[in-house]
Structure formats: C-alpha cells, structure tokens
N, C-alpha and C positions, 0 to 999 in steps of 0.2 A: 523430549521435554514437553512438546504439545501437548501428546497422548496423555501426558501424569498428569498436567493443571487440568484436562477437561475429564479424565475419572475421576480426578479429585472432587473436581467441582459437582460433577453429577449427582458422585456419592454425597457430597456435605447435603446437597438439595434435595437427595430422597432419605438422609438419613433426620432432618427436619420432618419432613411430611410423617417418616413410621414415628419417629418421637411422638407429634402431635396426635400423631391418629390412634395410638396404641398404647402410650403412657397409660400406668393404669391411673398418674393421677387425672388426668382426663376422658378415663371411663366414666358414665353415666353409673351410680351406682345403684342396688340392686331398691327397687322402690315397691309399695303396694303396687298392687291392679290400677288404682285410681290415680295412678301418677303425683305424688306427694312428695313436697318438698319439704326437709325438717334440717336440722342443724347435722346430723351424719351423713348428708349425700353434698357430695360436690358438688356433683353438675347434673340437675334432672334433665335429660332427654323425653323432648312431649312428642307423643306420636299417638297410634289409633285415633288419627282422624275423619269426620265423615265431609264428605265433600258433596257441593251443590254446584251441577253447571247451567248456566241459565245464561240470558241477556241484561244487557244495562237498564233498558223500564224495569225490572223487577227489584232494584237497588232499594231503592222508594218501599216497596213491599215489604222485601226482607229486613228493613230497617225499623219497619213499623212494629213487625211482627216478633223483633229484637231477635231476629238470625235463628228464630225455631220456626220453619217452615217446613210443609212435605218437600219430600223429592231428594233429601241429604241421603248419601249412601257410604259404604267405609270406602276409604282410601290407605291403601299398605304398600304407598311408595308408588315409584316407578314414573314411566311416561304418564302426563296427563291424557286425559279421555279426548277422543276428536270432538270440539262442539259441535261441528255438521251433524252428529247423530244425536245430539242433544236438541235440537230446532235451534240452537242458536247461530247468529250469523257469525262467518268464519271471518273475522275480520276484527276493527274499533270497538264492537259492541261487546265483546265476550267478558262471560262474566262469570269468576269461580269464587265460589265461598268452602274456606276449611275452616271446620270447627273442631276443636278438641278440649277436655276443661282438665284442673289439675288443681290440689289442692298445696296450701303452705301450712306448718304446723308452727302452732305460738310458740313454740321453741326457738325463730327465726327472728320473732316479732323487734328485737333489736338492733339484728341484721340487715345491712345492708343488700340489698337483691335485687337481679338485674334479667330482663329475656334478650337472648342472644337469637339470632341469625343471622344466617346466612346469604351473601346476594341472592336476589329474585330480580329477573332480570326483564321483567315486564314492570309497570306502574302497580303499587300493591298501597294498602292500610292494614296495619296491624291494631286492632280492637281486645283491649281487657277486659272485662265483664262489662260490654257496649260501651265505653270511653277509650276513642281513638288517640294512641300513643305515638303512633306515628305512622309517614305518609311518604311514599317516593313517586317520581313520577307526573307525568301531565299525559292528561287527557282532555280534550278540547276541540267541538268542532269533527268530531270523527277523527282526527289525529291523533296517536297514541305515540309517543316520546318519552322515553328513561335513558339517562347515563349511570344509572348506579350499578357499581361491580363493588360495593366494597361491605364485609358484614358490618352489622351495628350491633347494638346492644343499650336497651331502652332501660332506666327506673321502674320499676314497681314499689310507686310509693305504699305506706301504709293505707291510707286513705282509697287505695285504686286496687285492692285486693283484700282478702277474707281470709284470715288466720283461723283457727279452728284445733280442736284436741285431737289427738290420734284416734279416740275410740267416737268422735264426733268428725268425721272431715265434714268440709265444706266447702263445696265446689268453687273455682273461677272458672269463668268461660274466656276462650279463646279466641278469635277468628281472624282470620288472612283472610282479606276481598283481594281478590286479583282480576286483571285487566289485560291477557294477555293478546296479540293479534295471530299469532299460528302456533305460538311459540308450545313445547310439550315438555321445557324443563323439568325436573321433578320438583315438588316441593322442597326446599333446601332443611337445611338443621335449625329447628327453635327448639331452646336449651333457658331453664333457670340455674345461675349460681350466683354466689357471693360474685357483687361489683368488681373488686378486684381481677378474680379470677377471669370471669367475661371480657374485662380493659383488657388484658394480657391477650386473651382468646384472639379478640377482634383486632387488635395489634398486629398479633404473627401474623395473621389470616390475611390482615391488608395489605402489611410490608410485602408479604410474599405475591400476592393476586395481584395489587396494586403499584403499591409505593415504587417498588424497585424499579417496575415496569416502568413509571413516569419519569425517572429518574433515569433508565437505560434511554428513554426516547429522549429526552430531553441534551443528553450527552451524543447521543447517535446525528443529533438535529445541530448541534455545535460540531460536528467532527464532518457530520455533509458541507458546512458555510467552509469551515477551516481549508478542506479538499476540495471544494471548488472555489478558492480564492487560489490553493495553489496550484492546479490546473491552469487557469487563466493566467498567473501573473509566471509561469513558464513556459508560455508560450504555445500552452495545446499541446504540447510532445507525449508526455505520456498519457496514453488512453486510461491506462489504470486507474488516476487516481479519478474522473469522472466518473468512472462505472462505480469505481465505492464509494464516491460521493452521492449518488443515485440509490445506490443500495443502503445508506444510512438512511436517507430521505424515506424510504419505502420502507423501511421497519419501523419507523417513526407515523407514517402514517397508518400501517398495519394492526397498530394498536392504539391509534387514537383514540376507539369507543370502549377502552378499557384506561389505557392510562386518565385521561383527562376524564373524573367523575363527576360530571353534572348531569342536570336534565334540563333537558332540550328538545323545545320546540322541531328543531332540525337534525333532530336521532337521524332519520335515514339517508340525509346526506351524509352525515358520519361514520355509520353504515357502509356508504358507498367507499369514502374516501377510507375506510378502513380494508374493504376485502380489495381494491383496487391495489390499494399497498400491498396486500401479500401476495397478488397473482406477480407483483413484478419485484418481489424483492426475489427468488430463484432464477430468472433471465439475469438479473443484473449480476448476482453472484457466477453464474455462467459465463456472463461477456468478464468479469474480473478476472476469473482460472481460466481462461484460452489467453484470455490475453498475457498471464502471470507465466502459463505452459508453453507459449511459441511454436505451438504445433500448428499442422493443416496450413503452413506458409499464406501464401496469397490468399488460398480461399477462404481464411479465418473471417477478413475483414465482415465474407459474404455472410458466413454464418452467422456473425454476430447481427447483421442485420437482418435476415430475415428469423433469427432469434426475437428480436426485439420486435421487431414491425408484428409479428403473430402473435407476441403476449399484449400490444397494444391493441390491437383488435379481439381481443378476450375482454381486456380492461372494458373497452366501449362497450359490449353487450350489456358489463353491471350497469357501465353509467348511466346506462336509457332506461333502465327498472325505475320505477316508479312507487314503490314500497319497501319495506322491510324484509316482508318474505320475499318478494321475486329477486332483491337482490342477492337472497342471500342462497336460495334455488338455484339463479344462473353462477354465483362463486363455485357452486357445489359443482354443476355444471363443468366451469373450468377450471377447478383443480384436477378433475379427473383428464381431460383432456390439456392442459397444458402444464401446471404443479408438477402434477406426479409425474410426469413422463422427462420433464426437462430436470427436476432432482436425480430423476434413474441414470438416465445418461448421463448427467454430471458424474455419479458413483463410478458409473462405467468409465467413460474416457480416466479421471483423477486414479480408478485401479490399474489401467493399464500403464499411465505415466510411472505410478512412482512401482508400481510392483515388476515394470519388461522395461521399463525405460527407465529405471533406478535413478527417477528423478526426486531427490531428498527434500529438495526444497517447496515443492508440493505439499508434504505428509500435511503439515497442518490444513489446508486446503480440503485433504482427503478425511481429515477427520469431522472437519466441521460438518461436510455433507452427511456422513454418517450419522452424527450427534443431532441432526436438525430430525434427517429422517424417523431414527429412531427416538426420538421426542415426540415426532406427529405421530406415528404409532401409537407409541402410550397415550398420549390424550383422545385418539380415537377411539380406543379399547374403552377408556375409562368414560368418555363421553356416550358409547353405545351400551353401557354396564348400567347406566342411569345414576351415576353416583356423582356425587360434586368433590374433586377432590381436594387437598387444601391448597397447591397450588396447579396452572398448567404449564408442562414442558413448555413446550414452541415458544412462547415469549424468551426463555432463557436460553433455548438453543439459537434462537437469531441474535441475543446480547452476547450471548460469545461467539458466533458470529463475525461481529463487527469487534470485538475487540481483539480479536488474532488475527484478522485483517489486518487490521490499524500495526497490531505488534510487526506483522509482517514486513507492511512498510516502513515502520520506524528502524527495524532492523537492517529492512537492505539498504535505508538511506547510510548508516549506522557502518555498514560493512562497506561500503561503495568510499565512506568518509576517510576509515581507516586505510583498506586496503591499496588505496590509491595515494592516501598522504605524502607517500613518501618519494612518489615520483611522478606527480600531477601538480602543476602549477593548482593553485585556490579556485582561481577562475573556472578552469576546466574540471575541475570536481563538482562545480557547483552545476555546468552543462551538463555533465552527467548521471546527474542525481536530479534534475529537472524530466533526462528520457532516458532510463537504465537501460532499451533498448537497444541503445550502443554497444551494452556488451555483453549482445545474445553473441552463441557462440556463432562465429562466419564470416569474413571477410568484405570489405565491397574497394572496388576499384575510386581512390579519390588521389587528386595531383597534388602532392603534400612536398616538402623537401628534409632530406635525411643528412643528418650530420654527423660524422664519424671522428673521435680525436681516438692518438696514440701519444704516449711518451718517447721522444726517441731515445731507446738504447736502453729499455728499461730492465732489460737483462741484466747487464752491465751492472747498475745502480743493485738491483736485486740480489747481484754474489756478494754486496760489502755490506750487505745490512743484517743483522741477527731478525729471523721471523717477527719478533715481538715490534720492531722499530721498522719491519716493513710492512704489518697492518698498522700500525701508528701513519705510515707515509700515506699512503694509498685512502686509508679514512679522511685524514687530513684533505688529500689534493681531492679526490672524489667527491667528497660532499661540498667543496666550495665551489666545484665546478657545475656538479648538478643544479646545484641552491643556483645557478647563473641562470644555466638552460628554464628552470621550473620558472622564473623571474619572467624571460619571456616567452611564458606560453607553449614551451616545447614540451614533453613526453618521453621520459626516460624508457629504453625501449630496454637496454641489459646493461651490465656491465662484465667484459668478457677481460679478468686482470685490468690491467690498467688501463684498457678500453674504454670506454663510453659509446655506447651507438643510439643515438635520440630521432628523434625526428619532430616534424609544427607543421598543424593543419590537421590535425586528430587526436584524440575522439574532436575535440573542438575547431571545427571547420574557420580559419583565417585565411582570407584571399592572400593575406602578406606576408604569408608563413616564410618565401624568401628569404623578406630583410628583417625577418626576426630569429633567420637561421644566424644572417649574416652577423647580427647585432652580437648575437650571442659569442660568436669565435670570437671577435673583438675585444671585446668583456673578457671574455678567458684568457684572452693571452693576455692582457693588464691584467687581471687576477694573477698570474704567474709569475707578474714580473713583482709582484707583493709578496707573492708568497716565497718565491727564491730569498727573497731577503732572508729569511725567518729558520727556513729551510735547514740552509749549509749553517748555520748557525747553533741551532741548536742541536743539529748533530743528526737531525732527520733525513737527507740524505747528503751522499758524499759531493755531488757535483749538482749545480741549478738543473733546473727540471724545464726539459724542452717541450712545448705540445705538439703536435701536428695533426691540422685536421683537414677534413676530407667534406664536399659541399654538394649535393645534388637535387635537383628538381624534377619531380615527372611522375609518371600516373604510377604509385604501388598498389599494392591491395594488402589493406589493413582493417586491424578487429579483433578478434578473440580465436586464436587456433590453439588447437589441442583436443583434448575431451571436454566431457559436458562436469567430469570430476575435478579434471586439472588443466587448465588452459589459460596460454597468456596473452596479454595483450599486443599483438608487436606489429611489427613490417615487412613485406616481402616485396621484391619483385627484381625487376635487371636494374629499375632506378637507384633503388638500393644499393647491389651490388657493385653501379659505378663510383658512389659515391667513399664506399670503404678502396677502391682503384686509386680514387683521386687522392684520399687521404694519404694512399702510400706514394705518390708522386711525386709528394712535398722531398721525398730524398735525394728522385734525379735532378731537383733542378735546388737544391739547399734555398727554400723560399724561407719567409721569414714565419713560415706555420701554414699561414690559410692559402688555401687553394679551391676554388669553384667550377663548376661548369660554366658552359655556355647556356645552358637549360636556365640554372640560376638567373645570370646574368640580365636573360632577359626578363625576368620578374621583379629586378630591385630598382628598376629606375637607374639617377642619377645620383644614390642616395649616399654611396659609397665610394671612394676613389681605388681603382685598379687598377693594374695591370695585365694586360693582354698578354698571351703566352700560346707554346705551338697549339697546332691541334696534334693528339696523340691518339694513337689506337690503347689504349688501353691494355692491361693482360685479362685474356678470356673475352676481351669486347672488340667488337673486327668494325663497327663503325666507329670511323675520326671523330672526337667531339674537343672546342675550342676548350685553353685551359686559363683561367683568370686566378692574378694570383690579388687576392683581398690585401689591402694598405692600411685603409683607415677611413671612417667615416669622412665624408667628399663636402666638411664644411669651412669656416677661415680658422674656427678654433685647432679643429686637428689637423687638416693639412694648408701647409702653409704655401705663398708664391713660388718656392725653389722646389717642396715638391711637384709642386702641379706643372712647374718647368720642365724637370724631369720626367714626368709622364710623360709629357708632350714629346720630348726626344725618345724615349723609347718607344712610339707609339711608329715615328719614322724609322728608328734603328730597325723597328720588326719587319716592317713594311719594305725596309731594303733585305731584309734576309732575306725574307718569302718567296721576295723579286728576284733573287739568285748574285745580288750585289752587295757581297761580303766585303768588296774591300770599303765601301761606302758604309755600308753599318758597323764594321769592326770601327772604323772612328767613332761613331757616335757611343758602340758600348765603352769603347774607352774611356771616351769623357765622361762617361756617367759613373766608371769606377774610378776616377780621379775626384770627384765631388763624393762618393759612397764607397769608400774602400772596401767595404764589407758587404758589399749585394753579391751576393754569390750567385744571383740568377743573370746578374750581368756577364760575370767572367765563364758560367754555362757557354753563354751566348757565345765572347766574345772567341774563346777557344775554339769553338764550331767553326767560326768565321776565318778562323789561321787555318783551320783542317782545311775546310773547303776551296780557299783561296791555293792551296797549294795542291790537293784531288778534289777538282769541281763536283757537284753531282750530276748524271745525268742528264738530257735534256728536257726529260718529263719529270721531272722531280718534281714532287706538290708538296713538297715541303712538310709532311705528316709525320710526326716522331713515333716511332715503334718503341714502345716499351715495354721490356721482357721481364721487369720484375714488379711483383705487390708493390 
C-alpha cells in the first residue's frame, strides 16, 4: 500500500507538470518574427533577446541612454555569461540587461493583458517601453538579498504599451535589469496573455513551487512541537520520536528560503539556515530507520553518534560562510561528501532489511529513500539542462517523507493499541506505546511473579455440557477473570483451556507486582463465589466452579519470542515453572484455592493474612521451597480477631510438627477443626500427626514433603 500512494502521488505530480508544460492550450502560439500579440494567440512567449553585462556605475548611463547602448549581444537561453570575463566584479555590483521588443495588435485593444514570469532569483526590475512595472529584491550597501521564488504576472495597461495594425506593427520595448551575485540561472519565461489565463498560470506555478511547500513546512514544524512534546512528556524512552521530531524541524528549515517569500535584508543567513537543514534532514532520517530496524545491537547507539556528530560538523563549515556563494560552494561541498553517501547506505542497509531479513515493516522506510533519491536526480538533470521546471521534486519527496513517517508511527501506536487491548491492563498499553522497544523481538531477565489458575475437575463439568454451553462457560468465567488480573496491572500471558497463566512486573515494570499478584487470586476467588450463583442457575455449568491457583516470585526471562513474523509475548524460566507446581499443590493439601511461595512471601509485606505450610520438593523441582496458603487480605475488615487467633494457633500447631511433636500439634489441629469443620488443610495435618504418632519418622527427618504429582 505504501508503494501505490507514492506512485500514485509521483504520477499525479508529473502528470500536472506534462499537463502544464505540454497542453496545447498553453503552447505559445505560432506568431510573426516580431513577436506579436493579437487576439488568436494565447500566450506570446518573448524570447530573442540581447543581453548587456556590465556593472552597477553604468545603471546611471544605460538609463540615460533609455537601454540602447553598445555592447548588447543575442542571448538564446542557457547558463548566463561569467561577469569576470566581462570586467565586471564577481560579486554586489553585477549588472545584466535583457532586452527584447514585441508588438500588441488593436485587435487586443479591449483586452485585458498581462506579462508573466517566472521566478528570478536574484534582485531584478522589469521595464515596459522605460516605465518600471515592477521590482524584487534589495540591494543596499553592497548587500544583495531576494526571497522571491514565486512567478508574477504584471498589467499592461493601455496607456504603458503601443497597439498598432498588422501591416503597421509597432514596437514595445522590453527590459530585465538584473543584479545577480554568482548566480548563472537562466533567464526564466516572460509570456503575454489575456489576465485570466496568466492569474491561472501564476497560480499553478506557485501552488506547486511555493504554496504547498509553506504549507508542508508549516505542518512538518507543528508535527516537530507535537513529537517533541511526546518524547519529553514519556519520559525519553523512545528515541524515535526525537529523531523525527528533528527531521521535521530540518525540512522546515530546508526550505525556508523558498517557502517563506519575502525579501530580506538577511537572505544569506536564510541561505545558511536553509542548506544546514538539508545536510541533516538524511542523518536524522538515518538515526530514525536504525532505530525503527533494531539492527547493529549495541553498536547502533555508536553509530548514530558519530552519524550525527559528522553531519554537525558539515553543518558548521556552511555556518562560517560568509556569503551566498560560499555557502552555497561548501553545501555543494557537503552534499557530495556527506548527502550522498549517508542516502547510499541508507538504500543499502533498508535493501538488505526488508529484501534477506524479510523485514515488512521497513518497505515504507525503503521507499521513501528511494523516492527522495530519485527526486534529487530529476532536479539535478533538470537543474544541469538549464531549464526551470514548473515544479521541484526534493521539496515533495521530503513532504512524503514526513508524512509516512508520521503514518508509520500513528500506525504502530494503532497496532500496539489493538493488539494488546485485549490482554494489557490500559496503563500498561499506554507504557508501551510511550517505548515500543519493549517488544523488539528477545527476552531480558527481570524478577516479575507468575500466576497460574486451574478449574478443579473441569473434565468432569466438560462431559455434561453440549460444546455450544461449554464456550458459553469458559467465555463467561475467562473474561471476568482476566478483566480482574488486567484491573491489577498483570499481563495475560495464554490461555491454555480453562487455564489462565498471567504474570505482573512486565512489559510494565512494578516493584509490587507481588501483592498485586496476590490481590488478584483474592479478587478471583470472590469473583467465583458471584459467579457460582449465576452459574448452576442458569444451567451454565452442572456443579460451582472451583479455582485453584498457583503464586510465584523470581527472576524469568520475558519479551517477544518466536520469529520476527510471528512472536508472542510471554514468560519463561524454572520461576514459572514452580509457580504452575504450586498451582497443582492446592490438591494435596485441599486449600481453599491460593497457594504461594516463599519467594512471594517475602515481597508482600504484612499486607495479606497467611498461612504457613510444609516446605515441598516440588515435581521436577529437587530444591524445598516454604508453601503459604493465602486467606485474605491481613486488615480488621476482612480478617477478623477469631481468624487472626487461628493463625496464631496454627503458626504453633506447625512449629510442633516440624519439631517431630505430633502428639502436641494433633491437639492444636484439632481444635482448629472443631472451630473450621471444613479446613481440609487442617485434617491433611492432623491425619499425618495420627500416622506419625503411631510410625515416628526417622531421626533426621526435616520435615520436607515430596510430592509426586502436578
């Protein structure tokens, strides 16, 4: 799709320019020798003129002399003549006069009529037979300053021209004074036709040379403020949007002394600040696509610096110029040694991405460079042809540019938005789309904790349900469970059946991803106990729906694995792996759902009320780790005096098991199932304690429970 709106676009903008240049209604039509305007020629093109080059004292002369002096000679187009060979100084003083005459036939005499041309882009006066119609430009002081890029197109009143019969013409005289300082533009197009047609002429001519241009910088100069407001107020994470904030700023100044037409005293600081802008609008689109490509790892950083730091020191050599020519000598200078070379290799690396590294999401990247290049080409060729065309490429290949950039970004904000909606809490969407480098493709080690829930027995529930009423369940309990975990900040990592495996602490780094694992099981088992209502009710499932989950803490390594086509975001490590261990625990010992590490444990404070339980080997895990079975948050609202009593006895009851004094802790489990008929973690216990009491264990026993099943 990039590829089609920038053919498209190329094509619309060169099929303007053949319109314009080629229509025959804007052929010069066929005139006498004496160039003669009458009511059957559109547009007279005045050419065959002689040209005087001289200095600024002879003004005064040729003024007196009404611009018939020796020394005029033809001029048929092209580069102007060097004044050094003329004795005149190369410099403020230069001084060209074109003359050409052309006659209008009374046939017109009604007509409205106008002389057109084309920018000249030095300080000029245009003279009708010796009455000055108009004037661009200051000269002053030996200072020579124009901003005009844009054509005009002046009245020919009656009274300021000489109508005449066909078999009688009657000359007008014409003359251009021009005041260039090196410059050897050619003479541009002065053209008579009917007012209208000229208003139109000078129209396209600006829209396209001009207008647009002011108007892309002006947008490009609002979209630099826009992306360096969000750089700063995200806290500097993505590099990106700085270097296209940069890169808008540098086409906007790249074209200052075209878009913004005035004249001014200070042309060649405009000058400067114009070719300064274009040596670093290709660095900065460079530092953008390395940074966009995630290639060269580490060393990118480097490269982008001493990328930058060497077009910065190009930039300084213009800013010391002191004229118009030298600055625009040393741009020449460094286009060839920094432009062109850092565009080259941009083409280079951006081919190799997306053509061996079938990086897609480049293509647009890879076009622009192309599109830019192949624009300065054309304007080169045409620039060295001696011809003024109606518009130039480069200004509109750096506007699209920046605006497939910008699409770029709005896109992956766009995709980052969607893609992630549906299993990113808000918050953390928004982290990520502040520094999309979270999910280059690759891992990094961070201490996050993993939360595993299971339905118990959901086989069971699963033979009594017809398909249709067991995606009804599953939708049901899943999304109100996830909507919990997204609530605080966790990351939906899959769902594997009636699984969930989440984890907190990534993409979005929280030091207290802990007790916002813990918050969450809490939350979901009250969710459960709402939603059973509902459930067996309406026929959704046959028996209440059990959860059990699974809590762990410690360093995984998490990010984007898979390919660079298809890759997800998820978790790995043995942290993990304990955590789906402990999830299945909850069977041997019938807790009331949650079960945690010790790892956890020590991350959550005092913030939750617990229970202490063995330490277990795990299956597949050979080191003991302590097992906490979660209760309820640890304040007066949820737990009350009787339970926090209870604790307190089971905290002794343990502490007599461990110590190998069953018959002392079988009372205290007792009592604790005489006040909770129903803790099935107690009667685990208190059973153990009748076992042991009648086969002691060992005398090293360290009290470490083996357990042989998920």
């Amino acid at each position: 799709m990039p590829k089609f709106i920038t053919a498209v676009f190329l094509l619309l903008l060169t099929a303007v320019q053949v319109f314009a240049q080629n229509n025959p209604a804007n052929e010069t039509a066929a005139a006498p020798a004496w160039r003669r305007f009458s009511s059957g020629v559109v547009s007279l093109r005045l050419d065959e003129f002689l040209l005087y080059v001289g200095n600024q004292p002879e003004m005064a002369e040729m003024e007196a002399h009404k611009f018939d002096m020796p020394g005029f000679e033809p001029y048929y187009g092209g580069d102007l003549p060097d004044p050094a060979s003329r004795s005149a100084v190369n410099g403020g003083e230069n001084y060209y006069v074109f003359k050409t005459t052309f006659s209008v036939s009374t046939d017109s005499l009604g007509k409205k009529i106008s002389l057109y041309f084309n920018p000249l882009y030095t300080p000029f006066a245009v003279r009708v037979n010796n009455t000055v119609i108009y004037q661009s430009g200051i000269y002053s002081g030996g200072v020579y300053s124009t901003g005009t890029a844009l054509a005009a197109h002046v009245p020919l009143s009656s009274n300021l021209i000489y109508y005449s019969e066909d078999n009688a013409p009657i000359e007008n005289i014409l003359v251009i004074e021009a005041f260039p300082q090196y410059e050897k533009n050619p003479l541009p197009e002065f053209s008579i036709a009917e007012f209208s047609f000229n208003e139109r002429k000078a129209f396209i001519k600006n829209l396209l040379t001009s207008h647009l241009v002011l108007t892309a910088q002006v947008l490009s100069l609002l979209i630099a403020f826009y992306h360096f407001f969000l750089f700063f107020s995200r806290g500097r994470k993505d590099i990106k949007y700085l270097y296209f904030s940069l890169l808008c700023l540098s086409f906007f100044l790249a074209y200052v002394n075209v878009g913004f037409v005035f004249s001014s005293t200070h042309y060649t600081l405009l000058e400067k600040l114009s070719r300064i802008g274009q040596v670093f609008c290709f660095p900065f689109f460079a530092a953008f696509m390395l940074e966009s490509m995630g290639i060269f790892g580490d060393k990118k950083k480097h490269i982008i610096i001493c990328l930058l730091g060497y077009s910065l020191l190009c930039a300084l050599f213009i800013a010391f110029q002191n004229s118009k020519q030298s600055v625009n000598e040393m741009f020449n200078i460094m286009t060839n040694i920094n432009t062109i070379p850092i565009l080259a290799g941009s083409i280079i690396i951006l081919s190799y991405v997306v053509f061996f590294k079938k990086n897609i999401k480049i293509v647009p990247l890879f076009i622009i460079a192309l599109t830019v290049a192949g624009s300065s080409l054309r304007d080169l060729f045409v620039l060295q042809s001696g011809t003024v065309p109606l518009f130039w490429a480069a200004p509109y290949s750096f506007m699209l540019m920046v605006i497939i950039i910008y699409a770029m970004l709005i896109t992956e904000e766009n995709f980052i938005q969607n893609a992630f909606s549906h299993y990113l809490a808000p918050e953390i969407i928004s982290e990520i789309i502040k520094d999309p480098n979270k999910l280059n493709l690759g891992g990094e080690k961070r201490d996050m904790t993993a939360l595993f829930t299971d339905i118990k027995d959901f086989s069971v529930i699963s033979e009594q349900l017809d398909p249709a009423h067991l995606v009804r369940l599953l939708n049901k309990y899943l999304t109100e469970m996830s909507n919990i975990i997204m609530e605080n900040l966790g990351t939906i990592d899959k769902y594997m059946g009636d699984a969930i495996i989440s984890f907190f602490g990534a993409p979005l780094f929280n030091a207290d991803h802990g007790a916002l694992a813990c918050r969450s099981a809490l939350a979901i088992k009250a969710a459960e106990r709402e939603l059973n209502k509902t459930l067996v009710s309406e026929g959704l499932s046959p028996v209440p729906i059990f959860t059990r989950i699974g809590i762990n803490t410690g360093e995984m390594v998490v990010g984007n694995m898979g390919a660079e086509k298809k890759m997800d975001y998820t978790v790995m490590g043995n942290a993990v792996n304990i955590a789906s261990r402990i999830e299945g625990a909850n069977k041997h010992y019938g807790t009331g759902g949650i079960l945690i590490s010790e790892y956890t444990r020590a991350k959550i404070g005092d913030e939750f009320l617990l229970r202490r339980l063995d330490r277990v080997r795990l299956v597949g895990i050979n080191t003991p780790l302590r097992l906490y079975e979660l209760l309820s948050v640890n304040s007066e609202q949820a737990a009350g005096d009787s339970e926090r009593r209870a604790a307190e006895i089971w905290e002794r009851a343990l502490d007599l098991y461990e110590q190998s004094k069953f018959k002392e802790a079988l009372d205290l489990f007792t009592s604790l199932m005489e006040y909770y008929p129903n803790d099935n973690v107690a009667k685990v216990y208190a059973l153990r304690c009748e076992v042991f009491i009648k086969n002691p264990p060992p005398p090293n026993w360290d009290a470490v429970k083996n357990l042989t099943e998920k």
